[in-house]
C-alpha angles and dihedrals in degrees: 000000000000121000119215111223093237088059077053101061088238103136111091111258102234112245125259090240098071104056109288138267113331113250134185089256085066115054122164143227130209086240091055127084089242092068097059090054095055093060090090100048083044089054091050096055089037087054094048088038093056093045123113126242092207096070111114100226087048099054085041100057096041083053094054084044086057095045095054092061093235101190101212105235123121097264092054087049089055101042099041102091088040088047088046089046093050090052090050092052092045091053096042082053089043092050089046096051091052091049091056080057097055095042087061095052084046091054089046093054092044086064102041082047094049088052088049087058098046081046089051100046089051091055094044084057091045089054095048092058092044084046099055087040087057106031097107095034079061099046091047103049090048085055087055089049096051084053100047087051086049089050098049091044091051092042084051091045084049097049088047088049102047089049096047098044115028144054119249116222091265098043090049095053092048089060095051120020108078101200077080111087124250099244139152082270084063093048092045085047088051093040087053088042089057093048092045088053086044097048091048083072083080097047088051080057087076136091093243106051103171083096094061099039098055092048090045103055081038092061104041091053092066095033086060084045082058107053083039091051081043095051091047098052085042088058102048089041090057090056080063101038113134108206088184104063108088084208111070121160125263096226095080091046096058095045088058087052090049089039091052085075085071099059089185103048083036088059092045100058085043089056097038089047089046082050090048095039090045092056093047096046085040089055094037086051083049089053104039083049092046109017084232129108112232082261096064108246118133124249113212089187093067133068113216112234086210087082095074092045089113083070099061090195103045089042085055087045101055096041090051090044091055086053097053097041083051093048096050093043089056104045089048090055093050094042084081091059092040117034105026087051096031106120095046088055083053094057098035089051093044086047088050091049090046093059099035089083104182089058095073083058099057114080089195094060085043094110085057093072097060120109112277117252103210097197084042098052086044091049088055101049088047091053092045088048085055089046103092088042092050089060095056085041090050092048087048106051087041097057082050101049084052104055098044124102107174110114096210090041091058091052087051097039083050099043085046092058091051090056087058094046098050090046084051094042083060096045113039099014122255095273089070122133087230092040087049098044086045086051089057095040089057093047092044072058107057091040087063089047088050095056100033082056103050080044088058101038080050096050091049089053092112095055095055076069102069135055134218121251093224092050082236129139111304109235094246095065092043088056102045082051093058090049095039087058087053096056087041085055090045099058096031085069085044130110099229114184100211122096095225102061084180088058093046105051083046100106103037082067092052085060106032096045125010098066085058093047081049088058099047092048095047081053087051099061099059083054119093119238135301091014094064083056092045095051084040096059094041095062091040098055090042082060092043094057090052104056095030087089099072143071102223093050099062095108092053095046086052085050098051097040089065097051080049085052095043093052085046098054083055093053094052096053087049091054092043091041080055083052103060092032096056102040096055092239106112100088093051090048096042087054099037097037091067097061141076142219091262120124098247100048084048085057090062100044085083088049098049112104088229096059091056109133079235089054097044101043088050092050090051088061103048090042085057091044087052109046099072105068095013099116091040086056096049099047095051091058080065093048095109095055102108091211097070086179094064091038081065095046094051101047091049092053092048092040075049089057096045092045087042090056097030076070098065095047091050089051097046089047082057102050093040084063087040091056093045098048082053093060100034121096122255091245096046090049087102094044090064125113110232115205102195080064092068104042097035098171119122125213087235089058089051095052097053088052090050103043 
């Protein structure tokens, strides 16, 4: 409810004195002195009038009005200022009498707080004085403290000291005394040894190096215990080491690995083991030769391979075979030492150079620096293990190759012994021991084929002397081609390591087989043509055939083809040379072949002896008597060619020539009577002698009798 001010009484009463209350009796006019008393109290209303109602204070006022519950009649107006100046001066009473109140409690704590002060005073005096009593007690027990601090952080320092850098009694004894085993506790002991002495390098770093030094020195002396206690266990492992069992024990293995820090007692073992592993393979080669131990007791389980020794192959082959069968059986039971731990035998080696410091120094030990090749180094120990039982191979095949005198077993034997090699070169590597004696051995050989060839070529000196009625092949070529086909088989079913397999059976066939073609063209020389053409071709092609068969022979097949050729092409100029002969037609062709179709060569057709009327028609008649059975004549002087084929062929070229040149005859006979009917008169036309009157034959005729 809002209460408007006039409801208030708030507007000022005007004063008696002025003329009383306005009433509506009395209006007033703005010419009359009323009016003008009226402005202030027009100014008043004007002024409340005017006034805001959103003014704080005002709203306020109008809301504690309201509170208070003013009821708006005239005595409230009057006595609302009277009623609001009681209650502030109430209130101002009410303030002062609370504040009496507070005065009083402030009084009451200046005076606790001026006993705690006088309290306090007296206990700062008292601890002064406790303080300066037990000034020094204090000082010295924290002294105390600070040292006993001092003393558990050394005796922790030293513990962890003693634990990092040194061997306890039992570790110690694990690393020395070899009645302990060689486990992997040793290995962890020796592992912890090497980091101690490692580890030694920082303590060297301070001012005071006596500490390092002796632990140092300490360490490294058990440390080389160790590897000597090591070297010695790998040693006698290595007397009852079973190569055979696949599963070996790791143990060994790593102490190889850990061994292999120590290059020199590393080498050793390796040397000592190849020594060990040479004698067994030496006496198991024995045995597998004899059936006998070295010692001379028999073992039923074997079969000697000297009991094949009657067949000198098959001897060579078993005893190879069992090389080869030992070798790979032992790389493939160090591989497990060499391959699988390779890498860790590099570093260990390259650790133990490294440290070995005098070694860097020698030039002679310089290829000992190099990396390690693991499939190399156990190349090498394989081949040193076959070594003992190389040299009884090597005295055996030997022995072999020596004794034996047929020609076709030295070129197997030989061929045998490369096949070996080559299998050894892959998988030890050429420069082994067993690649390098089976390269001898194969040369030894074919040292033996090469002499018992030239022994037999010199004991067949006498046959290359005769030669055979029906111009065939002599006995001693036919049988060096059989032979011959026997060594080409033979290496045809080899493993050759050059690239050029031709090259390489080159001069197998210098000794297998030109000294026979020699022969047979040295025969060939005491025989009268064209029998000596015909006896040559039928060796070459025999040798031909032979080698035609096979890939690295091609050359000489092409060699010998064109000396088959060159002796062909003889044969065809001696038939045709029968042709001509026989047929009494070589005069006339000898005089007419020369000549041309010019003018000048036609004139002395007519003048040639040949050409006489007497001479051709004596030629007609012998060519007539002739051309029946010439192509039956000519072929039976090739009836002794063995290829009847090329006999044919060779007939019919040279049969080709004479028909090609009877042709000629036959056109300059026809243009000599041509000539002369031209420059005869007409009255003397029937008086010429023509002359292909008298030699009627046409080429046409020829070719179909000698077709």
């Amino acid at each position: 409810m809002t209460t408007r001010p006039s409801e208030l009484g708030l507007l000022p009463l005007p004063s008696p004195g002025v003329g009383g209350p306005l009433s509506p009796q009395t209006p007033s006019t703005p010419g009359t002195p009323g009016f003008r008393s009226l402005n202030p109290l027009s100014s008043k209303v004007t002024a409340v009038l005017s006034t805001s109602f959103a003014d704080t204070d005002f709203r306020d006022a109008l809301q504690l009005l309201d509170e208070r519950g003013v009821v708006n009649n005239p005595e409230t107006r009057r006595r609302l200022r009277l009623d609001l100046q009681k209650e502030l001066i109430d209130s101002n009473g009410d303030i002062i009498s609370q504040f009496g109140k507070v005065a009083e409690q402030l009084r009451r704590i200046g005076t606790t707080i001026g006993k705690l002060n006088a309290s306090f005073a007296e206990m700062k005096t008292e601890i002064a004085a406790a303080n300066s009593a037990t000034g020094d007690v204090l000082k010295e027990a924290s002294s105390l403290v600070t040292q006993r601090r001092q003393v558990e952080t050394k005796q922790r320092l030293l513990k962890s000291v003693n634990d990092h850098f040194l061997l306890s009694e039992d570790e110690v004894a694990l690393l020395t005394l070899s009645s302990e085993p060689v486990d992997e506790a040793f290995f962890d002991v020796l592992s912890k040894a090497k980091k101690i002495s490692q580890d030694c390098e920082l303590l060297l770093g301070f001012e005071n190096q006596t500490l390092g030094l002796e632990i140092m020195e300490q360490t490294t002396k058990y440390i080389n215990l160790a590897f000597q206690k090591l070297y010695r266990w790998i040693q006698r492992e290595f007397k009852t080491l079973n190569l055979e069992n696949p599963q070996m024990g790791t143990s060994i293995r790593h102490a190889l690995r850990v061994l292999a820090e120590r290059p020199s007692l590393f080498q050793s073992c390796l040397d000592y083991f190849a020594e060990a592993r040479e004698h067994i393979l030496s006496d198991a080669f024995h045995t597998a030769l004899t059936g006998e131990s070295p010692s001379g007791k028999p073992d039923p389980s074997v079969k000697p391979i000297e009991l094949a020794a009657h067949d000198l192959l098959r001897y060579v082959g078993d005893m190879l075979a069992w090389m080869h069968s030992a070798a790979v059986g032992e790389r493939e039971a160090l591989e497990v030492f060499f391959v699988s731990d390779g890498g860790e035998i590099a570093a260990g080696l390259q650790a133990g150079r490294e440290n070995e410091v005098w070694r860097l120094a020698d030039d002679e030990d310089s290829a000992q620096t190099q990396e390690f090749d693991a499939v190399a180094a156990l190349n090498e120990l394989v081949d040193r293990d076959m070594s003992g039982a190389v040299r009884v191979l090597r005295q055996r095949v030997e022995q072999v190759v020596q004794t034996n005198e047929e020609t076709i077993l030295a070129y197997k034997l030989a061929n045998l012994l490369n096949f070996y090699r080559e299998t050894f070169n892959r998988l030890l590597g050429p420069k082994a021991v067993l690649a390098e004696a089976l390269g001898n051995l194969e040369s030894e050989a074919m040292r033996q084929f090469r002499s018992l060839m030239r022994d037999h070529i010199a004991a067949l000196q006498g046959d290359f002397q005769h030669t055979p009625a029906d111009l065939g092949l002599p006995d001693f070529l036919r049988d060096a081609l059989d032979q011959l086909a026997a060594i080409m088989k033979t290496y045809d079913t080899s493993l050759s390591s050059s690239l050029d397999r031709e090259a390489d059976f080159q001069p197998i066939l210098t000794e297998a087989l030109d000294p026979f073609l020699s022969g047979c063209e040295n025969i060939g020389k005491s025989v009268p043509n064209p029998d000596d053409f015909i006896f040559l071709i039928n060796c070459y092609e025999a040798a031909r055939d032979s080698l035609s068969r096979y890939e690295f022979a091609q050359n000489k097949t092409a060699n010998l083809q064109t000396k088959i050729d060159e002796e062909a092409r003889k044969l065809v100029e001696s038939q045709y040379t029968f042709f001509r002969t026989e047929s009494g037609l070589d005069g006339l062709m000898e005089s007419l072949l020369p000549l041309t179709d010019s003018p000048a060569d036609i004139a002395k057709v007519k003048t040639l002896e040949a050409a006489k009327p007497s001479a051709l028609t004596k030629a007609s008649q012998m060519l007539d008597d002739f051309l029946p059975s010439a192509l039956m004549d000519a072929m039976e002087n090739l009836n002794k060619l063995l290829d009847a084929r090329l006999a044919r062929n060779l007939t019919e070229e040279a049969a080709e020539r004479f028909c090609t040149d009877f042709e000629h005859v036959e056109e300059m006979l026809i243009l000599a009577d041509e000539v002369a009917e031209e420059e005869a008169d007409e009255d003397a036309v029937d008086d010429i002698v023509r002359l292909r009157a008298l030699f009627p034959r046409t080429s046409g005729e020829i070719r179909v009798l000698l077709s």
